[in-house]
Every structure is written in structure tokens, then in C-alpha cells.
C-alpha positions in Angstrom: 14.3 3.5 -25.6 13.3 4.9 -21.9 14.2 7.8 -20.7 16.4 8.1 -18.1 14.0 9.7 -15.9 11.2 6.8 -16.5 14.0 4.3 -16.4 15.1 5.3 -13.0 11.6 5.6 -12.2 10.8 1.8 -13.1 14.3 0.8 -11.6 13.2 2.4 -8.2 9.5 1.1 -8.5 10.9 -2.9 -8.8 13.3 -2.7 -6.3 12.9 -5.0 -3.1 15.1 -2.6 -1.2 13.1 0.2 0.3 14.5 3.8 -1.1 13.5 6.4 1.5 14.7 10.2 0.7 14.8 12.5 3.5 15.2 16.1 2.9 17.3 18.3 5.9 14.6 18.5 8.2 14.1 14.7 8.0 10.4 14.9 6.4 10.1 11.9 4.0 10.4 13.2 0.6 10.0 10.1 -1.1 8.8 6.1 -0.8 9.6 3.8 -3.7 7.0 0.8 -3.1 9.2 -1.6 -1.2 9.5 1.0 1.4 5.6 1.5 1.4 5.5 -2.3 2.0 8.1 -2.3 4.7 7.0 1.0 6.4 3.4 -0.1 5.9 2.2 3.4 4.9 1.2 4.4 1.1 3.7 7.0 -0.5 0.8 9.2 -0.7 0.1 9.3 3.2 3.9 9.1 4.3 5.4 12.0 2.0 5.8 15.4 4.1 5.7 12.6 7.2 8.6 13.2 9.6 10.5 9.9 9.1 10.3 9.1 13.3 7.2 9.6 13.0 6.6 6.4 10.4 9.8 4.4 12.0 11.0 4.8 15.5 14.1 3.4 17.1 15.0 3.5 20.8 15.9 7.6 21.4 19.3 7.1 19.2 16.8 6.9 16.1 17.0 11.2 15.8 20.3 11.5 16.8 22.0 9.3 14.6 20.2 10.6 11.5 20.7 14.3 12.7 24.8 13.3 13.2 25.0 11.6 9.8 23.5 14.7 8.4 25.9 17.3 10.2 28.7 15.0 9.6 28.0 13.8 6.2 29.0 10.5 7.3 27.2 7.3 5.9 26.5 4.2 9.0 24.7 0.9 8.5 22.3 -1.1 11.2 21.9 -4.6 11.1 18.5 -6.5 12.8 17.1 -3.1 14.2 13.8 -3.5 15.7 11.5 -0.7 14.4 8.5 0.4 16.1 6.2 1.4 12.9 3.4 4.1 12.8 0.7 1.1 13.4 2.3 0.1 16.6 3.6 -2.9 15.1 7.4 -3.9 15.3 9.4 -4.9 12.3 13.3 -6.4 12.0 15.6 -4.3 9.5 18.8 -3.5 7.9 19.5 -0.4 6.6 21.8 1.9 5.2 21.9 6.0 5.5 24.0 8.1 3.2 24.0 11.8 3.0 23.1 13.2 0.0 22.8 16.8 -2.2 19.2 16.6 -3.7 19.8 16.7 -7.2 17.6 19.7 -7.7 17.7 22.2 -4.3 21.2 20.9 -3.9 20.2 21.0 -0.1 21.5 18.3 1.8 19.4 14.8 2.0 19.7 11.4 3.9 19.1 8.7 1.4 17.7 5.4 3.7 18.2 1.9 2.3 16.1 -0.8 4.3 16.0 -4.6 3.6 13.7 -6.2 5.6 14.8 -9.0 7.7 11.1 -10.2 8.5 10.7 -10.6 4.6 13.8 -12.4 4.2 12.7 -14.8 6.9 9.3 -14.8 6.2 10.7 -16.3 2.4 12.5 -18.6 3.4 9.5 -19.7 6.0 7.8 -20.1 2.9 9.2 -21.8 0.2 10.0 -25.0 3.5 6.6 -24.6 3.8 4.9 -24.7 0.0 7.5 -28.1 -0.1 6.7 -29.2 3.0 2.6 -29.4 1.5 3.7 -30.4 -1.4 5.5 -33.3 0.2 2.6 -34.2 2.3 0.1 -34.0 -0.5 2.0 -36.0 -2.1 2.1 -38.8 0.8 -1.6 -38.6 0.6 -2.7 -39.1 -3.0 0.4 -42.4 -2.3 -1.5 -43.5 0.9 -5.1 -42.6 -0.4 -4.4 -45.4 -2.9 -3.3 -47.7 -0.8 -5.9 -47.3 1.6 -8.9 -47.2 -1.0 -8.3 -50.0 -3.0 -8.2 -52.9 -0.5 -11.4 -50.7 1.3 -13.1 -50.8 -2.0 -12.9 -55.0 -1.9 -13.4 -55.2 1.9 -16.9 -53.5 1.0 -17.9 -55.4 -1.6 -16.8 -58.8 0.1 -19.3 -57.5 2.7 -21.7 -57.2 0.5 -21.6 -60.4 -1.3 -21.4 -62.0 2.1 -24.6 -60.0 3.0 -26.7 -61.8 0.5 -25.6 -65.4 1.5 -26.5 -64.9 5.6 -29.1 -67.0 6.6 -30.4 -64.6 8.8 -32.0 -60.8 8.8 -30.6 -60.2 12.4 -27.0 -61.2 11.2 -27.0 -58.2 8.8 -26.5 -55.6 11.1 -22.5 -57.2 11.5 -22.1 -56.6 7.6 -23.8 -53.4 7.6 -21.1 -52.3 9.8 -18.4 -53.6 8.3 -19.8 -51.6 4.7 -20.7 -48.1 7.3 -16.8 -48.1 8.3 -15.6 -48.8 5.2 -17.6 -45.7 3.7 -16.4 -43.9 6.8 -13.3 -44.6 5.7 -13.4 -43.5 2.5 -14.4 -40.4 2.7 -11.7 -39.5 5.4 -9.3 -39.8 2.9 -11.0 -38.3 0.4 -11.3 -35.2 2.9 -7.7 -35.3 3.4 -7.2 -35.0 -0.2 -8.8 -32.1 -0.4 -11.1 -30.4 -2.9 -11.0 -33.0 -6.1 -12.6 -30.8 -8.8 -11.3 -28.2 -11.0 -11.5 -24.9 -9.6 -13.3 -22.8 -11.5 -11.9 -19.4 -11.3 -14.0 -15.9 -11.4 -13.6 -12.4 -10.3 -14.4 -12.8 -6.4 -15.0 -9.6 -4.1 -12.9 -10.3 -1.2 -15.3 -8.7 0.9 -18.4 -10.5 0.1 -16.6 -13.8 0.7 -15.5 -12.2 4.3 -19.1 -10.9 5.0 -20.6 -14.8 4.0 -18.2 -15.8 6.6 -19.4 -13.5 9.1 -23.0 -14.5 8.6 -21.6 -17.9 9.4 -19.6 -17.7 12.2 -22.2 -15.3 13.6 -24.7 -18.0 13.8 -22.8 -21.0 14.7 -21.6 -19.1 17.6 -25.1 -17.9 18.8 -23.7 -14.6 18.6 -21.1 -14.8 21.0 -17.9 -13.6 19.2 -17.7 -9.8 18.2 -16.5 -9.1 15.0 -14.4 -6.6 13.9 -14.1 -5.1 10.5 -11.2 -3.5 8.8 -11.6 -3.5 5.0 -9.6 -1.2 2.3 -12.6 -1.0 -0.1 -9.9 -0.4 -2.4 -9.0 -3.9 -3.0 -9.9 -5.0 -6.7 -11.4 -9.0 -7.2 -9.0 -11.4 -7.4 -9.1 -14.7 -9.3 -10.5 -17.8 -7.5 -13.0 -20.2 -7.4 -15.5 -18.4 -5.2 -16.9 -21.4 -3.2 -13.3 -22.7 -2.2 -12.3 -19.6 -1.2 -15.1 -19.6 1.3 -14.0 -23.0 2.8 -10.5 -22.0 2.9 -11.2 -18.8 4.5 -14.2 -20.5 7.0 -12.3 -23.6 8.4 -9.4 -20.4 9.4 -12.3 -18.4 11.2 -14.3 -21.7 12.3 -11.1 -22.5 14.5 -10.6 -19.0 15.5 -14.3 -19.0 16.9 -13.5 -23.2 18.6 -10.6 -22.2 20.5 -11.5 -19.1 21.9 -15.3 -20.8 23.0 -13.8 -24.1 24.1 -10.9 -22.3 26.1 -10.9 -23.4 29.9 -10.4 -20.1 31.1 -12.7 -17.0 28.8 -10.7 -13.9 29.3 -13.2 -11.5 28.2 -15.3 -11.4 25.3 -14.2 -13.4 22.7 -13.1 -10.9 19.9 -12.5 -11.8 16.3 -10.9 -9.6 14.2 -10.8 -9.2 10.1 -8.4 -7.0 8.2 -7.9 -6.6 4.4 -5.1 -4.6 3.2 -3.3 -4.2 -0.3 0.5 -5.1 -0.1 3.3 -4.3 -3.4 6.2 -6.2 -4.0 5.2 -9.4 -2.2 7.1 -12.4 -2.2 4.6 -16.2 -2.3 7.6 -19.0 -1.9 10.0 -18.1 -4.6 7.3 -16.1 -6.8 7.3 -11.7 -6.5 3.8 -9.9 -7.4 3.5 -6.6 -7.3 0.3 -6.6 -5.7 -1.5 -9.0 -3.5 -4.2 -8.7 -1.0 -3.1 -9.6 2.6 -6.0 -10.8 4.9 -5.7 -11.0 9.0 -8.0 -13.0 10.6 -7.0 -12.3 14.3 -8.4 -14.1 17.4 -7.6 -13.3 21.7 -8.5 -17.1 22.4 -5.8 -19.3 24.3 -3.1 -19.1 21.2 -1.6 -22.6 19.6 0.2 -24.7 22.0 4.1 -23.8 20.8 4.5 -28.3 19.8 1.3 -28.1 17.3 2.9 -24.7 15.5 5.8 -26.2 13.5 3.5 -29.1 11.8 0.1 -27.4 11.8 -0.7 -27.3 7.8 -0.4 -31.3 8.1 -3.1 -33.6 7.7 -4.6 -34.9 11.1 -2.9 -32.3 13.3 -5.1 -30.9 15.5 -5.2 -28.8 18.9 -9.0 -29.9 20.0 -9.5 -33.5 21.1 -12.3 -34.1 18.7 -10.8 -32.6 15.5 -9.7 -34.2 12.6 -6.6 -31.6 11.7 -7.7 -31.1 8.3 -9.7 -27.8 7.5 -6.0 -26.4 7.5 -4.5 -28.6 5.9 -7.0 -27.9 3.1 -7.0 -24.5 3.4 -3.5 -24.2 2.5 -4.1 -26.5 -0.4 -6.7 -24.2 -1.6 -4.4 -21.1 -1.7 -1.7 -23.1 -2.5 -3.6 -23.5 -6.0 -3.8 -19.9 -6.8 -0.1 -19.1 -5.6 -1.9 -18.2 -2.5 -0.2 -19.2 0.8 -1.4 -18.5 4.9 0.7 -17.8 7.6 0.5 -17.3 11.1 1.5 -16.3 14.7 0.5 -16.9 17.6 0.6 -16.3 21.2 -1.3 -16.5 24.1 -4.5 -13.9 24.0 -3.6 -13.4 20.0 -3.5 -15.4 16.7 -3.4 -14.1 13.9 -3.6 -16.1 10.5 -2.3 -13.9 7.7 -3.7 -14.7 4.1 -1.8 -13.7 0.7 -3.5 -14.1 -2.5 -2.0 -12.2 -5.4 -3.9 -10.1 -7.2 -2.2 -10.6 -10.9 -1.2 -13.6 -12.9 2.7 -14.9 -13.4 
């Protein structure tokens, strides 16, 4: 039987609201891990951290926790936008109580946050895994449809090949067998990667790095990139080779728009960022670890009508693109509970990547 000490320990460590203790001069005393997540700060870099100094609120921020302390009365915020050490802005609810710490018997503010972003970003989710589910679905349906009568199209044309009279009148069946192949292997592109994956310990890093080389070439040099890697991360389990397509066709479009755009703001910038995330929610799965990879762009952004259906087949913001290296990018994460996201606006995009770095 645990002890209540490791019990409330493990209770506090699996929670997906964030526990923040502050003690009376409001210096973080402690993080469980969904606060780590929601703060975006390790326990070990936050604690002896004034708590404005990780979370900022317009200038009522201080006073209200120094009131609530004085007072010893509890209050509750709904949808407060936080301004977070990193400069980045978050959405929460949260809860502060006055407390006696249990051992100084000093007074404490206990902070509950729930983060509306997450909440959100769930429920983004889960549409979305259906949503490709749906649609890959509607593929394999059509892909059969489409194949089948292609398949005797072809060999009609070549039966018919043999019986023409003529060399010359060849060239009208060779065409006919040439589109038909085309054909083909559209949809076999738009169903994505057909063979088993077959899953090994990948570095994240060296797969990010092969990309790099890549893009680095195709673009003759002319998009910086910028690296921001936790060398911390451990390998995660993938097949190393779709990985790399999922993760190029995301930086391959980055590298497109910002070279193609009309008007070149600059030099086109392309930034990378891998970071270790706990507590994570996939859809309607929770890890407590996963990897989280930005791959961040200041090109033109995504044109706001393309952004709700851009993980479908044949959606595409470039007049000569097919609309699929997304689309099959997602289906590659999608296959190790993997799933990308993204935002965009104009002068930054940013394509988030989660793959999780345990089994169910």
C-alpha cells in the first residue's frame, strides 16, 4: 500500500490541473507537471521563480494575489490571457486559495490553472484525427473505384496497340496507357505510404539535420535556418524514412511559400524547435511525455479559406501543387498517435509536431 506521502505525490504528478504553491513572498515553491506544461518552464528552473515573473497578467496580476493573501480570501478567473516567461500568450482558468504550508505554517497561495488552449486544442483534435480518418477512408473507397476500370482502360489500350495497322498510330495508345499510369499513381500517392512501417529508435535530431541538408540545397541556400534543439529528448519509435517525408513535405512548403511569395519581406527565415512536453493530450489519448516539434516560417502565412480543410487530399495554396504532402504527413503521425497542428498568420507559421514518446 502507498504511503500517503508517495500517494499524494503520484496524485499531484497525474493531474491535468496545474498545482502551483506560492509561499508569502509569492516565489514558486512548487510545479506539479501539468503546471510545468502549462507555464512552459521545468519545476527545476521555475522553483525560487517569483510567480510574475513565469505568468504575467495586466498590472492587477500582483495585486490580486497580494489581496488574496492579506485577506485570506479565495477568487477564481475565467479565459485570462497570460503573458508567459517565453513571451508567448496562453488562455486560462484558475483558482487561488490561501493556504498555511503544512510545515512553516506560514501563509501560502495555492494556484489551480486549467488551461483553456488545451481544452480547445482537444477538442481541435479528436474533429481532426476523424476528420482524416473520414477522408482516408473516402480514398481507399474512391481509389477502388478509380483503379479498377483504369486497370482495363490500360490493358484495352494495349490489346488495341497490337492490332493497329500502323507504327505512327501508336503514339494515340501510348497516350492513352501514359495517363492511365499517371493516373494511377496519383491515387496511389493520395493513399499514402502502403507498406508496413517498420518502427526503430529514431534520433529526432538527425532526422531534423537530414532535413536541413535538404532544404538547404533545394533552396540554393537561400532560407536561414535556425536551430533550437533540447538535446535532452530520448528516440522515439518510428519508421525512420517516413518520419523524414512527413517532417520534409512540412519544411518543403515552409521553404515554397516563403520563396514563391510576391512580395519577400526580408530574408526568408526558417525556424526549428524541439522541446519535451508532460501530460500531453493526442485526440482522446494522454502520454506523459511527448516530443513537440515547431517548424516555424515568416513567409506570406495560409490564406484564412485553405486553413479549416488543409490535412485534405488535393488542397493546396500554390497553383501547381497537388495538396497532398500534408495530407500524408498527417497520415504518417497519425500512425504512431502522432498528430501536427498549426497556426498561422501573415509573416509566421508555425506547424507544431507531437509524437509521444511512450507506448499506450
Amino acid at each position: 500500500m502507498l504511503t500517503n506521502s508517495l500517494l499524494n505525490q503520484r496524485l499531484l504528478d497525474n493531474l491535468n490541473t496545474g498545482i502551483v504553491l506560492l509561499d508569502a513572498d509569492l516565489n514558486v515553491v512548487f510545479m506539479n507537471p501539468a503546471a510545468e506544461s502549462q507555464l512552459e518552464i521545468s519545476g527545476k528552473r521555475g522553483i525560487g521563480v517569483p510567480y510574475t515573473d513565469l505568468a504575467q497578467e495586466p498590472s492587477t496580476s500582483m495585486e490580486s494575489l497580494e489581496h488574496s493573501l492579506i485577506t485570506g480570501h479565495s477568487f477564481t478567473k475565467r479565459e485570462a490571457t497570460i503573458l508567459l516567461h517565453n513571451q508567448q500568450h496562453t488562455t486560462l482558468d484558475y483558482s487561488v486559495s490561501p493556504i498555511t504550508h503544512p510545515e512553516t505554517r506560514l501563509p501560502c497561495l495555492l494556484i489551480e490553472l486549467q488551461s483553456r488552449d488545451r481544452l480547445a486544442r482537444i477538442s481541435r483534435e479528436e474533429q481532426m484525427i476523424a476528420n482524416q480518418q473520414t477522408t482516408r477512408n473516402m480514398v481507399r473507397g474512391l481509389a477502388h473505384e478509380i483503379k479498377n476500370p483504369l486497370g482495363g482502360i490500360r490493358g484495352a489500350a494495349q490489346l488495341l496497340e497490337r492490332e493497329l495497322p500502323a507504327a505512327d498510330l501508336r503514339e494515340y495508345t501510348n497516350i492513352i496507357i501514359e495517363e492511365a499510369d499517371r493516373l494511377r499513381d496519383l491515387v496511389d500517392r493520395m493513399l499514402g505510404p502502403r507498406q508496413i512501417p517498420k518502427e526503430e529508435a529514431v534520433n529526432v535530431h538527425e532526422v531534423l539535420e537530414r532535413i536541413c541538408q535538404l532544404i538547404d540545397v533545394e533552396s540554393d541556400g537561400r532560407v536561414y535556418i535556425w536551430r533550437d534543439y533540447d538535446p535532452s529528448i530520448p528516440e522515439v519509435q518510428a519508421d525512420k524514412g517516413q518520419l523524414i517525408q512527413a517532417m520534409l513535405n512540412v519544411c518543403r512548403n515552409a521553404m515554397q511559400a516563403m520563396l514563391e511569395a510576391p512580395v519577400q519581406i526580408g530574408q526568408p527565415e526558417m525556424h526549428i524547435r524541439t522541446r519535451t512536453i508532460r501530460q500531453c493530450t493526442i485526440g482522446q489519448n494522454r502520454y506523459r511525455l511527448a516530443v513537440k516539434i515547431d517548424i516555424s516560417d515568416n513567409g506570406p502565412g495560409i490564406p484564412q479559406e485553405l486553413q479549416e480543410n488543409l490535412f485534405y487530399p488535393m488542397v493546396s495554396g500554390r497553383a501547381d501543387g497537388t495538396g497532398l504532402g500534408l495530407s500524408i504527413s498527417q497520415s504518417i503521425l497519425n500512425q504512431i498517435n502522432g498528430i501536427i497542428e498549426f497556426k498561422s498568420v501573415p509573416g509566421r507559421t508555425t506547424f507544431s509536431i507531437y509524437i509521444p514518446l511512450e507506448a499506450l
